[in-house]
C-alpha positions in Angstrom: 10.4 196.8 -143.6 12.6 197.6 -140.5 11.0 199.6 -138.1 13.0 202.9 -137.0 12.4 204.9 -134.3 14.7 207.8 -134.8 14.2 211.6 -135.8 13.3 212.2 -139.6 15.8 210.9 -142.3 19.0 212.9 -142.2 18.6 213.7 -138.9 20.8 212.3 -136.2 18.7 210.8 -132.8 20.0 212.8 -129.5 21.5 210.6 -127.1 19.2 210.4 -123.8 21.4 211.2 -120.5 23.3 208.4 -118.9 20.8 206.1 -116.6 17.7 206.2 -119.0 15.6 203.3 -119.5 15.5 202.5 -123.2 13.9 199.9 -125.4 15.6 198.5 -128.1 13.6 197.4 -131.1 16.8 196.2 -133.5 17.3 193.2 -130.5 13.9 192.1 -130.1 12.4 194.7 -127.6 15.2 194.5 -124.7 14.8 197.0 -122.5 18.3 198.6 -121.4 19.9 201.5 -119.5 21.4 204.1 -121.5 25.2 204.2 -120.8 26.6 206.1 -123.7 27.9 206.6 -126.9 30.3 203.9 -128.7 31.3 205.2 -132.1 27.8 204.9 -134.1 26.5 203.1 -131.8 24.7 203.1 -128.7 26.0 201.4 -125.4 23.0 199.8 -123.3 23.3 198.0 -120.4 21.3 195.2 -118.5 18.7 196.4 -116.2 18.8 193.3 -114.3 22.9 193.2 -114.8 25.3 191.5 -117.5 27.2 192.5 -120.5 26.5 195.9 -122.2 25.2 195.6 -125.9 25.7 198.0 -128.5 22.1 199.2 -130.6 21.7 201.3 -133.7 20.4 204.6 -132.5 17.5 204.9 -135.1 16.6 201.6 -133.4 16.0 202.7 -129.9 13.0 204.5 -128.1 12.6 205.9 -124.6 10.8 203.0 -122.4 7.1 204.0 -121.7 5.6 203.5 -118.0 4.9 199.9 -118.2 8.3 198.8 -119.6 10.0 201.1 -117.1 7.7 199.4 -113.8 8.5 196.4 -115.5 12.6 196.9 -115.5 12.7 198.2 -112.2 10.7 195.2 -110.8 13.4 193.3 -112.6 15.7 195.2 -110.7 14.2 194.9 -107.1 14.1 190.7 -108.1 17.8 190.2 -109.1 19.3 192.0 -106.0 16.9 190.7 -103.5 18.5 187.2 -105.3 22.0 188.5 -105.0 22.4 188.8 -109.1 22.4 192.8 -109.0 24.7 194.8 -106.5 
């Protein structure tokens, strides 16, 4: 079975404000910056940089500590090597 992440069936998930460091289980894990709403979908973005992708909300949870340390290290690495502005 899928796993879902989301509030209780029949509830909608809130959106997290612009700039939060999600995870999103429906594409393996990635974590992503939340950049807004797209229809029924999510838009996340690329810590590191690159092309936004769209997740199912029910499919994305707030990064804990270690994922966020992780992404931000990430981060730090790709604009030190001139990927990230």
């Amino acid at each position: 079975m899928p796993e879902r992440n989301g509030p209780p069936d029949g509830q909608e998930p809130h959106p997290p404000a612009v700039g939060t460091l999600v995870v999103d289980t429906g594409h393996g894990g990635r974590v992503g910056e939340f950049r807004g709403v797209a229809g029924p979908y999510w838009s996340l973005r690329p810590v590191s940089g690159g092309a936004e992708w769209e997740a199912e909300p029910e499919r994305v949870r707030l990064a804990d500590r270690i994922e966020r340390l992780r992404a931000e290290n990430a981060r730090c690495n790709a604009r030190s090597e001139g990927r990230v502005l």
